[in-house]
C-alpha positions in Angstrom: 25.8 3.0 14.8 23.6 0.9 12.6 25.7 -1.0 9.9 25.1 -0.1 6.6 26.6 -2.4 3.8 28.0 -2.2 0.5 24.2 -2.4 -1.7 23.4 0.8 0.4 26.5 2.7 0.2 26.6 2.0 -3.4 23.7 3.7 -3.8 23.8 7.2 -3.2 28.3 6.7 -2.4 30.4 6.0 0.6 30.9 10.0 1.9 26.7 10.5 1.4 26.3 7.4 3.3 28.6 9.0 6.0 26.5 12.3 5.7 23.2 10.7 6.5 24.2 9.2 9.4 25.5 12.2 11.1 22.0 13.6 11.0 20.7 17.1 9.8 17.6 18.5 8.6 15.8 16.5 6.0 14.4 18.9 2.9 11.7 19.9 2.2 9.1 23.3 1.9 6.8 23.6 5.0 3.1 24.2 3.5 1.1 24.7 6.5 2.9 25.3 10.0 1.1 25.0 13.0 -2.2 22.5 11.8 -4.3 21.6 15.2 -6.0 18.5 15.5 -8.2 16.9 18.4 -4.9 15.9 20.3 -1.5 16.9 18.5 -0.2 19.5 16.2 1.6 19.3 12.6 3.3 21.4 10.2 2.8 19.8 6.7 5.9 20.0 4.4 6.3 19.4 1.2 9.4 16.8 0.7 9.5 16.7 -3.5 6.5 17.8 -6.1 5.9 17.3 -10.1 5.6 13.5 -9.3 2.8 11.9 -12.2 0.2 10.2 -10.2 2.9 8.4 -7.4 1.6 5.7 -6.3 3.8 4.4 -3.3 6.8 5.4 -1.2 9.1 3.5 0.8 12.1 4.9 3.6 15.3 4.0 2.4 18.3 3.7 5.2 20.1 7.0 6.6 16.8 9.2 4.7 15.7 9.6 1.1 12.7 7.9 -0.3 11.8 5.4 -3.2 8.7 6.1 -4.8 6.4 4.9 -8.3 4.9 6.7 -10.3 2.0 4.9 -11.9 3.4 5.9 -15.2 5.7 3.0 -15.1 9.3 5.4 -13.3 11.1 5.0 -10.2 12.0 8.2 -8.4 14.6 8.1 -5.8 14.8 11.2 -3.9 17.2 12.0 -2.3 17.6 13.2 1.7 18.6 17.0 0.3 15.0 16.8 -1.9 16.8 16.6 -5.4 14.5 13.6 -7.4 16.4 11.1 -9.5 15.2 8.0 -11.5 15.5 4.6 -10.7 16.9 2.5 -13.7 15.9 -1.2 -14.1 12.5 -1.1 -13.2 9.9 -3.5 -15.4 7.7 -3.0 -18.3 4.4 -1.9 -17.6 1.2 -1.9 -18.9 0.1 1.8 -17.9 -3.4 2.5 -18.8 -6.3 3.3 -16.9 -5.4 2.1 -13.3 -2.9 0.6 -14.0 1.0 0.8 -14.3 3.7 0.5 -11.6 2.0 0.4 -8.1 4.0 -0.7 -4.7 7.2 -0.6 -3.5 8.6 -2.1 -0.5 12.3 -3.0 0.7 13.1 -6.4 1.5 13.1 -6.3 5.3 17.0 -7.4 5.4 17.2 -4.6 2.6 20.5 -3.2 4.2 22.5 -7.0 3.6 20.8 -7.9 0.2 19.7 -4.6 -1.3 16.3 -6.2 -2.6 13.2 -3.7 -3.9 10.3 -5.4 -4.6 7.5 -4.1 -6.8 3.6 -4.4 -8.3 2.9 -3.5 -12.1 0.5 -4.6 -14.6 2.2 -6.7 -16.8 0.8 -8.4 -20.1 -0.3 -5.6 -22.9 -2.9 -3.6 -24.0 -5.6 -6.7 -24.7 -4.9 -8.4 -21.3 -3.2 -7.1 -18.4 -2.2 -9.1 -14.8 -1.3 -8.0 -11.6 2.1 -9.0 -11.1 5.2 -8.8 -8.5 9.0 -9.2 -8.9 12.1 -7.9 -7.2 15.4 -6.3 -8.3 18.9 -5.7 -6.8 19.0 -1.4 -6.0 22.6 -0.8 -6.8 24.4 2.2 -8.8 21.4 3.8 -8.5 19.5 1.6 -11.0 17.4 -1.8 -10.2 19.6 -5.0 -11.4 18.3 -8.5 -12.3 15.0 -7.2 -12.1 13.2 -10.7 -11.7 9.2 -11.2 -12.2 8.6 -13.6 -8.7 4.6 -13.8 -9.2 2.1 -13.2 -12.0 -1.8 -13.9 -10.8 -3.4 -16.9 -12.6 -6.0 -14.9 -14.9 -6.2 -11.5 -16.1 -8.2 -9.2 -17.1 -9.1 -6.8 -20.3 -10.0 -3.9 -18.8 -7.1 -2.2 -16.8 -8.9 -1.8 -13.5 -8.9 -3.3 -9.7 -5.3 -4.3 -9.8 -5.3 -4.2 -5.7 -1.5 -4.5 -5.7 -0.8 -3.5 -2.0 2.2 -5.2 0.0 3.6 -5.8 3.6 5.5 -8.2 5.2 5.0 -10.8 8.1 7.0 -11.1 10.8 7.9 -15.1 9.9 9.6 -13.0 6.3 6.5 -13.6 4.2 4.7 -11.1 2.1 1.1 -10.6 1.8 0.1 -9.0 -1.8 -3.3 -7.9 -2.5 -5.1 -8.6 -6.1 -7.8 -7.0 -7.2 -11.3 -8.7 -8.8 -10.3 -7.0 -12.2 -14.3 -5.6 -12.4 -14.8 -9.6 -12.8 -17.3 -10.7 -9.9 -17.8 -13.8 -10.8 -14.0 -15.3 -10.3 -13.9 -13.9 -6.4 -15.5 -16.6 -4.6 -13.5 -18.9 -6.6 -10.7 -20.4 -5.0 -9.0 -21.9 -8.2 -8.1 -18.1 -9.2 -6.1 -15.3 -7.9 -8.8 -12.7 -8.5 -10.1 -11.1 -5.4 -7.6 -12.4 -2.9 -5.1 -11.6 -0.3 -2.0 -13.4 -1.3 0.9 -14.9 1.6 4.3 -15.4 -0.8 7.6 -16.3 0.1 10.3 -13.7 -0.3 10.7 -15.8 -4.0 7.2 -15.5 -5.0 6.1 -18.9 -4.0 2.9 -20.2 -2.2 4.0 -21.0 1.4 3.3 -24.5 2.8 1.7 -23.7 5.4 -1.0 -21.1 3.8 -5.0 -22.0 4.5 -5.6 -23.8 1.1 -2.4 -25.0 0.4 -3.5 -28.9 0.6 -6.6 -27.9 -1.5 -6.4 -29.5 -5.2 -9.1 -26.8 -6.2 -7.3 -23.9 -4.9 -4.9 -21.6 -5.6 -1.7 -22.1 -2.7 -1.1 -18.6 -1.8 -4.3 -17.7 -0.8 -4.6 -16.2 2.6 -7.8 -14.6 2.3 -10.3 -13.9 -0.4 -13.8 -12.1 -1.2 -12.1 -8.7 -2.1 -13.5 -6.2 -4.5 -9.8 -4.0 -4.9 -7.9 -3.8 -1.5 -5.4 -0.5 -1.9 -4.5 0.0 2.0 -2.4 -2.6 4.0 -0.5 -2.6 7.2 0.7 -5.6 9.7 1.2 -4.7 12.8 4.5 -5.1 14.0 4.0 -6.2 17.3 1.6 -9.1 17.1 1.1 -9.6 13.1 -2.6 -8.2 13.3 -3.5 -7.0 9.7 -5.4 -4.2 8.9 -6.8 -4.1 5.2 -8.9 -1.2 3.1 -10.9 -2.1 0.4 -12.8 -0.2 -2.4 -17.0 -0.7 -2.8 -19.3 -0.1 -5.0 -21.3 3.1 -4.2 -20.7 2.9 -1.0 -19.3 -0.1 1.1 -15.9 0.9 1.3 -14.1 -1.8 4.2 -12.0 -1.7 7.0 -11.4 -5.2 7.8 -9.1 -7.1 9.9 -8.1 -10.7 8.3 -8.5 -14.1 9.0 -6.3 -17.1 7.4 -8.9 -18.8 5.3 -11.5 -15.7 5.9 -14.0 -14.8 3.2 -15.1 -11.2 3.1 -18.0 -11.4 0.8 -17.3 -9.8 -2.0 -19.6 -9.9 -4.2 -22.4 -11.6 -2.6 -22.6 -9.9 0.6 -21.7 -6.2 0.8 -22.8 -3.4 2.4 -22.3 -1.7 -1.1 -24.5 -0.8 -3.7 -25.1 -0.7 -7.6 -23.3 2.2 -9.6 -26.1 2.9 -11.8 -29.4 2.2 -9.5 -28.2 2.2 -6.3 -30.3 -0.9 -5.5 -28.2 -3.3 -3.2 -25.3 -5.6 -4.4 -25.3 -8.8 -4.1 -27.2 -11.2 -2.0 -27.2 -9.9 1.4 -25.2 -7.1 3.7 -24.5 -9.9 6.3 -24.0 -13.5 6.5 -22.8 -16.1 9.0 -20.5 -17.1 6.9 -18.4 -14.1 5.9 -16.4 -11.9 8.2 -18.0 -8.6 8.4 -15.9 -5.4 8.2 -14.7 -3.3 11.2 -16.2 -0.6 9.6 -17.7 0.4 6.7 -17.2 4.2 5.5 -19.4 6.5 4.9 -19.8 8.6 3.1 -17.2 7.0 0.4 -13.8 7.3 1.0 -12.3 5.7 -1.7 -9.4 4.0 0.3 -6.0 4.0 -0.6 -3.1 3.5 1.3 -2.8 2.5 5.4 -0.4 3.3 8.0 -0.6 2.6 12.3 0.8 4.5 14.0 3.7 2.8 16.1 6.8 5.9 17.2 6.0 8.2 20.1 6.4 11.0 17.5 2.7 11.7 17.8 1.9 10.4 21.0 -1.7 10.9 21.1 -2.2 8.5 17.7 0.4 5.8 19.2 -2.1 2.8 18.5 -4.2 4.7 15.6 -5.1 3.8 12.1 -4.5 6.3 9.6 -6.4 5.7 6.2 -5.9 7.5 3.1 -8.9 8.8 0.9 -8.9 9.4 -3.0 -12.0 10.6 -3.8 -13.0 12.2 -0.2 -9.0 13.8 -0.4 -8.5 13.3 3.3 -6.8 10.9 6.0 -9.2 9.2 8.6 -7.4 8.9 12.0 -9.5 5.6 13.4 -9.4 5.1 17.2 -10.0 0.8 17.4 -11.1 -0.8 20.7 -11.9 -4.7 20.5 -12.2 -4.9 17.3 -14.9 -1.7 17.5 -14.3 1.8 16.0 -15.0 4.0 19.0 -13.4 7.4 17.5 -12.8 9.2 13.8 -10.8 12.6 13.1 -10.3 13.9 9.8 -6.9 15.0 8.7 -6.0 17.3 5.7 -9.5 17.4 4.3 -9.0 18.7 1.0 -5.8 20.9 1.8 -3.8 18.7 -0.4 -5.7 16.3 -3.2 -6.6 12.7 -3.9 -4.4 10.8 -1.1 -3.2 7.7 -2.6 -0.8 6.6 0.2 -0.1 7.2 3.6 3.0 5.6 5.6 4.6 6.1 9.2 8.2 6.7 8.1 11.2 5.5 10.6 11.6 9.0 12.2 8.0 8.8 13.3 6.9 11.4 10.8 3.8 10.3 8.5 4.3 9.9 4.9 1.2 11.0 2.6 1.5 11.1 -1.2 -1.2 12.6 -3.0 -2.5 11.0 -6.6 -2.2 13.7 -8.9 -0.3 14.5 -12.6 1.5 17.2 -10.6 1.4 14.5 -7.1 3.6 15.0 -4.9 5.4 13.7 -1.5 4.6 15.8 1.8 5.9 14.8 5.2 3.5 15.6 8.4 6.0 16.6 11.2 4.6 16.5 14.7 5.1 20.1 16.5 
């Protein structure tokens, strides 16, 4: 039996703790029964509703589910489906796209109890992507500490990226957004437009691409980004998968490269809003790493999951990537580096998808970005 400590038992209390771990149905009101794909079947149930735009979920130990709502609360809901709030979380700036964004668990979150999440800090006039941590306990967040604030900010509420995932080695990659600011992506001296590596404190790891640089910023991993909303490291070799927004158009699958540069905003395969003349210098260049794929038409990407558990054997391997504005999850067949298959999931059945995530049972995870959002829970038949 898996040891759960003291943070996690003073969570939800010693006899629930004891309940979880005997097992038993999760939940949860079964939408569609029966869904057939190319290769496996689903019924789609609905785990909790009346969530205002969530934005992220993460598993918590024995069952039950953290997830932010971009209106600045922390839900916590519970294995039996009734919806709490978390106490303790930051202040946020929630306007436009911004607010409170990811949540992830510390990976030894069963010893230390750590939850760390993305906001928009600052205030109405200038707003920043920022990341800190507090200790879950008593059902609230305590000590809530801010761990990383990017360099510059931004005055109009958009591109905040703010997606997270851990390494293997215990860091944690954090994507920021270009903040509708162009001009401060290929710049190395600023956080705009980058793929962060952090230490579990927030700080720039010594061994990071441009960490020796005087004209760069430390934690950069990877930069040329336009707003990068899906994430996922693969757990068995520490191959990340990334999603980031275009234009019109231009919309990115990309795999990444310490050090790599991705283009934005000189070369994309996206084009102008208002025109729809082509942004930027060039769609290719020897010196940026091209995309895996580029969708079309938009998808609007937001959120990542791979599929890892034997749950839905056929997809063992797969890439599942959310859509907002095309409200559907691309299942994404990859073969040396080369997309060589697509399905569409749920197109339309259930909204904007803002996140999608293989939970520890196998099942997938989708929440959907909505004033009434909600948490659904695809359950392979």
């Amino acid at each position: 039996m898996a040891n759960y400590g003291p943070v996690w038992r003073s969570l939800i209390g010693t006899a629930a703790a004891t309940a979880l771990l005997a097992g038993g149905a999760q939940a949860g009101e079964t939408v569609e029964s029966g869904i057939s794909t190319e290769y496996e079947q689903f019924d789609l149930v609905r785990v909790a509703g009346d969530l205002e735009h969530p934005w992220s979920v993460a598993f918590l130990p024995g069952g039950g589910y953290l997830v932010t709502e971009r209106t600045g609360e922390l839900k916590h809901i519970r294995r039996d489906g009734e919806v709490r709030e978390v106490a303790g979380v930051p202040e946020v700036v929630a306007r436009d796209q911004g607010g409170l964004l990811d949540v992830s668990l510390h990976p030894d979150f069963r010893d230390n109890g750590w939850v760390y999440l993305t906001y928009s800090s600052g205030d109405e006039d200038q707003s920043y992507t920022a990341m800190g941590r507090g200790l879950l306990e008593d059902g609230e967040l305590h000590e809530f500490e801010k761990l990383f604030e990017q360099d510059r900010g931004g005055g109009n509420h958009g591109h905040f990226g703010s997606r997270l995932g851990w390494l293997s080695d215990g860091t944690l990659l954090m994507t920021i957004g270009d903040r509708r600011q162009e001009e401060r992506v290929q710049d190395l001296s600023t956080h705009t437009g980058k793929l962060l590596r952090l230490t579990e404190d927030g700080e720039a790891p010594a061994d990071n691409p441009f960490a020796d640089r005087d004209d760069a910023q430390p934690h950069i991993y990877a930069y040329g980004l336009r707003n990068s909303q899906g994430l996922v490291v693969d757990p068995a070799d520490d191959t990340i998968w990334l999603t980031d927004h275009g234009p019109r158009g231009g919309d990115e699958l990309n795999r990444m490269e310490a050090g790599g540069n991705y283009g934005w905003p000189d070369v994309t395969l996206g084009r102008e809003y208002p025109t729809e003349r082509p942004f930027g210098e060039a769609r290719r260049s020897d010196d940026v790493i091209p995309p895996i794929y580029e969708f079309l038409p938009t998808l609007a990407p937001s959120g990542l999951a791979l599929v890892t558990a034997d749950r839905f054997e056929a997809w063992e391997g797969n890439l599942l990537a959310g859509g907002l504005r095309a409200e559907r999850i691309l299942r994404i067949v990859i073969e040396d580096d080369e997309v060589v298959h697509m399905e569409e999931l749920l197109h339309g059945k259930i909204g904007r998808i803002r996140d999608v995530r293989e939970g520890p049972n196998g099942h997938i995870y989708v929440l959907t970005d909505e004033s009434e959002g909600g948490l659904y829970r695809m359950e392979a038949r």
